[in-house]
N, CA, C and O of each residue as an XYZ file, in Angstrom:
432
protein
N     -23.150      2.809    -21.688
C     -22.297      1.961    -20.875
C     -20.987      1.675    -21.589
O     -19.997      1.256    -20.989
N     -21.011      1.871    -22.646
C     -19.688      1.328    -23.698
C     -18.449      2.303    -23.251
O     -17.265      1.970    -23.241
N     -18.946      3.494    -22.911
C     -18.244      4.521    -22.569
C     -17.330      4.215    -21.573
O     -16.164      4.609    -21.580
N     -18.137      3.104    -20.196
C     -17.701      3.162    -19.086
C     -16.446      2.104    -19.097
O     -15.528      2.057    -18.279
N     -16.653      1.263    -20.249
C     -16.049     -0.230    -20.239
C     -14.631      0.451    -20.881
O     -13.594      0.004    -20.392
N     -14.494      1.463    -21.906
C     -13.282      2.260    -22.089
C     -12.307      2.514    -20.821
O     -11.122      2.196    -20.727
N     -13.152      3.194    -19.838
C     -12.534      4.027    -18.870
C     -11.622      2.763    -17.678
O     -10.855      3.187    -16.814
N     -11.862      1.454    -17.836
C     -11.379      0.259    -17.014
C     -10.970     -0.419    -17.420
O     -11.314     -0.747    -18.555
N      -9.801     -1.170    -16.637
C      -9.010     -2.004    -17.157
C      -9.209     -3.609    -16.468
O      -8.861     -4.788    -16.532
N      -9.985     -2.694    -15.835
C      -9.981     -4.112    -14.378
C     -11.603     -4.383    -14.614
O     -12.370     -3.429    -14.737
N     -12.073     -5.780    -14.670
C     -13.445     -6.047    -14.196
C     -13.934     -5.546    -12.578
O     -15.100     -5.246    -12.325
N     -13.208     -5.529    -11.911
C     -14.000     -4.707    -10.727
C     -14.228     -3.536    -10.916
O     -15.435     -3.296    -10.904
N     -13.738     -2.880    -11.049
C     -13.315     -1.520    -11.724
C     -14.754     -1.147    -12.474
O     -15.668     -0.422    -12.081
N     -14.617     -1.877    -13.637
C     -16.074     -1.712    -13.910
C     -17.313     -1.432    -13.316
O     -18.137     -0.518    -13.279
N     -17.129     -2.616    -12.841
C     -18.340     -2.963    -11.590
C     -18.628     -1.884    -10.881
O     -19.767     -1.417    -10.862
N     -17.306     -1.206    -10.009
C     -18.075     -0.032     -9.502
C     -18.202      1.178    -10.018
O     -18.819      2.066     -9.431
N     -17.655      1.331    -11.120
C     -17.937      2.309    -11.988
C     -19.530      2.522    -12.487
O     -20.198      3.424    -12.992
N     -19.768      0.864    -11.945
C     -21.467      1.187    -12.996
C     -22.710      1.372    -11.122
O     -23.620      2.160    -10.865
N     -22.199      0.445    -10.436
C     -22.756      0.814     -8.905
C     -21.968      1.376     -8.102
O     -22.322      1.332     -6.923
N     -21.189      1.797     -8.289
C     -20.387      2.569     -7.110
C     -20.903      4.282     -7.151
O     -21.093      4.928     -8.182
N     -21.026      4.677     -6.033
C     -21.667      5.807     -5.610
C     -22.342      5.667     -4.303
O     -22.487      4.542     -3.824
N     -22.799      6.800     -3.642
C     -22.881      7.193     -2.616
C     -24.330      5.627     -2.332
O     -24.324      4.685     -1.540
N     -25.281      6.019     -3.335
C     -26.637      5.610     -3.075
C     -26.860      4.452     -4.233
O     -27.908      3.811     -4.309
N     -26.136      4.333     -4.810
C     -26.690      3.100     -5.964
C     -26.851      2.155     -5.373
O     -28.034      1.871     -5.187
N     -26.107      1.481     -4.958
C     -25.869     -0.176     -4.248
C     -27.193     -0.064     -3.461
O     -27.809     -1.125     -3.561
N     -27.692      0.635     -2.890
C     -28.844      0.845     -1.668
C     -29.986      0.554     -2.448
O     -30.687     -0.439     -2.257
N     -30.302      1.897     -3.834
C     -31.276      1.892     -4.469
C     -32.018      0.375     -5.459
O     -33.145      0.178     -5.913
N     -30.872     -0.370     -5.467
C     -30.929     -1.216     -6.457
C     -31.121     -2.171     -5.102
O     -31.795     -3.078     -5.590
N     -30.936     -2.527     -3.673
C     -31.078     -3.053     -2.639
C     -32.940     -3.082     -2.442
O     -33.768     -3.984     -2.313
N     -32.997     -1.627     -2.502
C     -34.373     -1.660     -2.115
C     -35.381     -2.086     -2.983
O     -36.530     -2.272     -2.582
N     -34.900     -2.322     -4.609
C     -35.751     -2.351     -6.003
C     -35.794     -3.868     -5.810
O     -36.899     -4.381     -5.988
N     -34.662     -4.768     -5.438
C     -34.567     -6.040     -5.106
C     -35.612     -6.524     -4.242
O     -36.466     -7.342     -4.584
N     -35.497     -5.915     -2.957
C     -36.443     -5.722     -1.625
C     -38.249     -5.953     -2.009
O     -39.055     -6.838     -1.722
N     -38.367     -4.228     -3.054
C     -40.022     -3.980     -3.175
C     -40.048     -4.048     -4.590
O     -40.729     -3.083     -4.938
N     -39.659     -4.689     -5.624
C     -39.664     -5.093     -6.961
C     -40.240     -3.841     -7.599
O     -40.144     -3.690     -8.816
N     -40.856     -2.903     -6.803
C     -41.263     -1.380     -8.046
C     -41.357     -0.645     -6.930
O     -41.863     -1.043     -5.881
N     -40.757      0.709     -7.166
C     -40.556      1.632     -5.852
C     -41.314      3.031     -7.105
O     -41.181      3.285     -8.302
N     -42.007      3.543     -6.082
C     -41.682      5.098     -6.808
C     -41.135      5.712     -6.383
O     -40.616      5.276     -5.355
N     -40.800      7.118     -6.757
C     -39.595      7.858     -6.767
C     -39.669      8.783     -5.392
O     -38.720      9.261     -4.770
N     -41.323      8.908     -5.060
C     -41.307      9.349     -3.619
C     -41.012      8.358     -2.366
O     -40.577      8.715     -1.271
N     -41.384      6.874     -2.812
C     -41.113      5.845     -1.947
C     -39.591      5.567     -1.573
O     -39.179      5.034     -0.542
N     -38.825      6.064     -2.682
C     -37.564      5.425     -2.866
C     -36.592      6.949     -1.952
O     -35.537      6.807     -1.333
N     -37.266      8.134     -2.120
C     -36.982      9.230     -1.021
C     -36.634      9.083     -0.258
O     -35.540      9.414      0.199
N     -38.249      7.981      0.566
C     -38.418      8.214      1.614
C     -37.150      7.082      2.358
O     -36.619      7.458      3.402
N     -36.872      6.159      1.941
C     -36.435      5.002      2.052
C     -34.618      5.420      2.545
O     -34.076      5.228      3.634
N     -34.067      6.000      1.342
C     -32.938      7.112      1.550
C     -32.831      8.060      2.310
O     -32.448      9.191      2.011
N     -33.197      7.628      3.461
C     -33.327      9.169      4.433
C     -32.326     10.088      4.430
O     -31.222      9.668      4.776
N     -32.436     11.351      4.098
C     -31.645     11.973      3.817
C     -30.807     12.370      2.486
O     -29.841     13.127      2.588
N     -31.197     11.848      1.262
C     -30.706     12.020      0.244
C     -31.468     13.231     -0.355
O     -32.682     13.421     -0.285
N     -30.490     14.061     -0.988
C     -31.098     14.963     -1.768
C     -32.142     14.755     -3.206
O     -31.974     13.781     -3.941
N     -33.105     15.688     -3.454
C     -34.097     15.456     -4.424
C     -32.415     15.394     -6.247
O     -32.218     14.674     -7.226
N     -31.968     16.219     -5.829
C     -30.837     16.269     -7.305
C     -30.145     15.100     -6.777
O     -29.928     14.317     -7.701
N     -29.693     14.653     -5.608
C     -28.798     13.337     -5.500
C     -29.255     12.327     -6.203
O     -28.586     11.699     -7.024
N     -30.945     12.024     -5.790
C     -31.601     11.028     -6.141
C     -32.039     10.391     -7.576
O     -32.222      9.245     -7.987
N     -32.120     11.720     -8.144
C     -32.356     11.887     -9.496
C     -31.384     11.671    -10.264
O     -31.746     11.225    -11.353
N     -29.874     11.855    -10.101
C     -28.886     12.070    -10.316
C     -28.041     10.366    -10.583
O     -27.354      9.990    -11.532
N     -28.438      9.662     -9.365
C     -28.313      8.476     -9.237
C     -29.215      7.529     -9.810
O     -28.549      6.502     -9.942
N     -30.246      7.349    -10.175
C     -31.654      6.998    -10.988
C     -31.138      7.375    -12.239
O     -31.020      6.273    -12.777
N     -30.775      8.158    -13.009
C     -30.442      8.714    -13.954
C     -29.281      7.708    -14.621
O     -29.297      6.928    -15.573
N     -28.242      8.125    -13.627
C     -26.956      6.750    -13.980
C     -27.162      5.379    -13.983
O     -26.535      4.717    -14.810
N     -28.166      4.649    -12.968
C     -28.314      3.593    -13.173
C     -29.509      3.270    -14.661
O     -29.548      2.196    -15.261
N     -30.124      4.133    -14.893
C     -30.775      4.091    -15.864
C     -30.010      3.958    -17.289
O     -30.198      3.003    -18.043
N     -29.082      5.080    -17.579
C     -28.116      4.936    -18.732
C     -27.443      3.518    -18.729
O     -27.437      2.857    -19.767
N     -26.915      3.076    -17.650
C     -26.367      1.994    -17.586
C     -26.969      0.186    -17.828
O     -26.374     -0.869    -18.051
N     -28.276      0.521    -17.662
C     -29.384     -0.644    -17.835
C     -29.279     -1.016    -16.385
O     -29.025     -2.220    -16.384
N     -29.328     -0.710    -15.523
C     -29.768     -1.449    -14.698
C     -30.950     -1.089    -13.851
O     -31.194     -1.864    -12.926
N     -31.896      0.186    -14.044
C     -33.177      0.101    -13.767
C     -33.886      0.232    -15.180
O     -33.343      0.362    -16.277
N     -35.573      0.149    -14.799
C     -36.235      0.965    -15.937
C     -36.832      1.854    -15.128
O     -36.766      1.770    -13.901
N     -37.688      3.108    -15.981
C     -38.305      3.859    -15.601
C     -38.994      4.120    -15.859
O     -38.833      5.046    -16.654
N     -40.460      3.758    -15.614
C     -41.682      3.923    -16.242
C     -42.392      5.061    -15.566
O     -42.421      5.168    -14.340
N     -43.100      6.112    -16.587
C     -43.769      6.906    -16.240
C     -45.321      6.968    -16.779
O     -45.578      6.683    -17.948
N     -46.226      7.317    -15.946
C     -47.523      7.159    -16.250
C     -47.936      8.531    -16.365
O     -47.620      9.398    -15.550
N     -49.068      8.829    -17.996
C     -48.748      9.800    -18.174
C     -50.594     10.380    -16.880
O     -51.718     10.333    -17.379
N     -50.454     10.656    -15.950
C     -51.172     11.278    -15.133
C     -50.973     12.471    -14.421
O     -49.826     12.910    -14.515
N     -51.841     13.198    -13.661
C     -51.600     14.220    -13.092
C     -51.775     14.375    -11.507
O     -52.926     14.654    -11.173
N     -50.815     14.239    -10.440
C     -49.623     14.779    -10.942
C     -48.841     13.559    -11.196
O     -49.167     12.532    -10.601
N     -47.367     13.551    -12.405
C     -46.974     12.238    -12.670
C     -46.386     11.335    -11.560
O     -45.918     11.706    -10.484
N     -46.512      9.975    -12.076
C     -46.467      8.569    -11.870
C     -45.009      8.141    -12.256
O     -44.671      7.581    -13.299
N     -44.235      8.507    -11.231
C     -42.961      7.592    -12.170
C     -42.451      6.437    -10.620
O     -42.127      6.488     -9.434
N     -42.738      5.350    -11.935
C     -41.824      3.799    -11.434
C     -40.588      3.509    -11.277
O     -40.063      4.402    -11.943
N     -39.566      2.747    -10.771
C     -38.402      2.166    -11.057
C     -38.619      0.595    -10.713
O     -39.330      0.196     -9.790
N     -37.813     -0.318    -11.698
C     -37.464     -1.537    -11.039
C     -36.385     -1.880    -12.134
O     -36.231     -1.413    -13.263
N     -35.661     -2.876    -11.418
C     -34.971     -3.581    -11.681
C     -35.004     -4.079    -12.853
O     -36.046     -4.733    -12.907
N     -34.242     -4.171    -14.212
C     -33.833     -5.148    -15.427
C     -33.351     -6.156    -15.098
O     -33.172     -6.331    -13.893
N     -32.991     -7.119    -15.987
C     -32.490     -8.241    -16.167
C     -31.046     -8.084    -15.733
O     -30.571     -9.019    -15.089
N     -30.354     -7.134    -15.968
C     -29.230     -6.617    -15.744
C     -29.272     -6.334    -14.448
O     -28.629     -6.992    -13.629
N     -29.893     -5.509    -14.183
C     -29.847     -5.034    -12.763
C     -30.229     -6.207    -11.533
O     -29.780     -6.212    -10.387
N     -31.174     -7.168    -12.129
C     -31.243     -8.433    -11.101
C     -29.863     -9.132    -11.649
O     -29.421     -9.131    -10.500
N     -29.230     -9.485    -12.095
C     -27.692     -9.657    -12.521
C     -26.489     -9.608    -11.062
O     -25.564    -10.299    -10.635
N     -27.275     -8.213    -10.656
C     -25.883     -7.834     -9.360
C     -26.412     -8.169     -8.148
O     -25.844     -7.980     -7.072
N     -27.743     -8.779     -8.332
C     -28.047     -8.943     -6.827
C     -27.416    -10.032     -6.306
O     -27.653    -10.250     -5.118
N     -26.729    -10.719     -6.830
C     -25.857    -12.093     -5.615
C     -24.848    -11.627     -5.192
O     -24.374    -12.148     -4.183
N     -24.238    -10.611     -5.740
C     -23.358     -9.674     -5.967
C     -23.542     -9.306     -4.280
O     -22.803     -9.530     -3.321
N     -24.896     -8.628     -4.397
C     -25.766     -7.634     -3.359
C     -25.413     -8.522     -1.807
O     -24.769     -8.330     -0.775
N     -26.097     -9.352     -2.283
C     -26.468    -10.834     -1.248
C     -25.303    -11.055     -0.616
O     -25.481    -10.983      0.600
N     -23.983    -11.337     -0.956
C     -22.360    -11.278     -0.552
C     -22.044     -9.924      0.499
O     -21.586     -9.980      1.640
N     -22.479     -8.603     -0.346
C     -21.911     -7.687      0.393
C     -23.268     -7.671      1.692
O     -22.919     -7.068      2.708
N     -24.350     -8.109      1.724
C     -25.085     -8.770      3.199
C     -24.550     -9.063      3.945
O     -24.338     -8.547      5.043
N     -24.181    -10.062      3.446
C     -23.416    -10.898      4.353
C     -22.455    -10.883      4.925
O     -22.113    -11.492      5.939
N     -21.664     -9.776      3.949
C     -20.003     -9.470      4.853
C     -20.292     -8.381      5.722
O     -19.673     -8.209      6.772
N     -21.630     -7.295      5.143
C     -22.101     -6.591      5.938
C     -22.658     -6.592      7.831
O     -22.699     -5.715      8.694
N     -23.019     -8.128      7.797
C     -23.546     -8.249      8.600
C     -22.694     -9.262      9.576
O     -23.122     -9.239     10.730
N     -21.508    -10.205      9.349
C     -20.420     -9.870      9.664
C     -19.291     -9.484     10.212
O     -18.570    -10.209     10.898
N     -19.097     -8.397      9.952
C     -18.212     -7.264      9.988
C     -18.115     -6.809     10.970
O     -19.099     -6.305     11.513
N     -16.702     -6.824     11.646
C     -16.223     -6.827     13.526
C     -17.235     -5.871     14.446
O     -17.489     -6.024     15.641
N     -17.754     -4.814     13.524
C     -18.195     -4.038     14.051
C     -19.490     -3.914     14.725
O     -20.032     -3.066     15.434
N     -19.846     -5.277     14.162
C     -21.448     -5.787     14.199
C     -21.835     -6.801     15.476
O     -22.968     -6.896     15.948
N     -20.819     -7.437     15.871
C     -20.580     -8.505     16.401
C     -19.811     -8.214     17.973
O     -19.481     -9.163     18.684
């Protein structure tokens, strides 16, 4: 993450540097939602996201601290995600963009 805090000058900036992407804001929505998703649950949930999108995005929020990823060593494997301390951090964050979400002229 130290990397990312180089690349900005702006605290927002940051911010979406570390959730901004197609599927983060969602994934970290739904980890909020079901406090431990697995990685087929969290698929299914993303309708339509690719198996490399998904992974891809899990991956970044992982470097960044804001999921963990626990894997169980079974056959075939067991892998978890939820939310850190960090990652429950952005959910009021989350809770705001709800709300403007829901809102929003388009809704109404």
């Amino acid at each position: 993450m130290k990397n990312k805090i180089k690349n900005f000058n702006c605290p927002v900036g940051l911010t979406l540097g570390v959730i901004g992407g197609k599927y983060k804001v969602v994934i970290l929505w739904y980890l909020y939602e079901h406090t431990v998703l697995r990685y087929g649950e969290l698929q299914r949930l993303l309708n339509g996201i690719t198996a490399k999108m998904l992974i891809q995005q899990l991956r970044e929020l992982e470097t960044d601290g804001m999921i963990k990823r626990k894997v169980y060593p079974v056959v075939p494997p067991k892998v978890e995600y939820k939310l850190t301390e960090l990652g429950e951090s952005v959910i009021p964050v989350l809770l705001e963009m709800k709300k403007w979400g829901e809102n929003y002229p388009q809704n109404n």
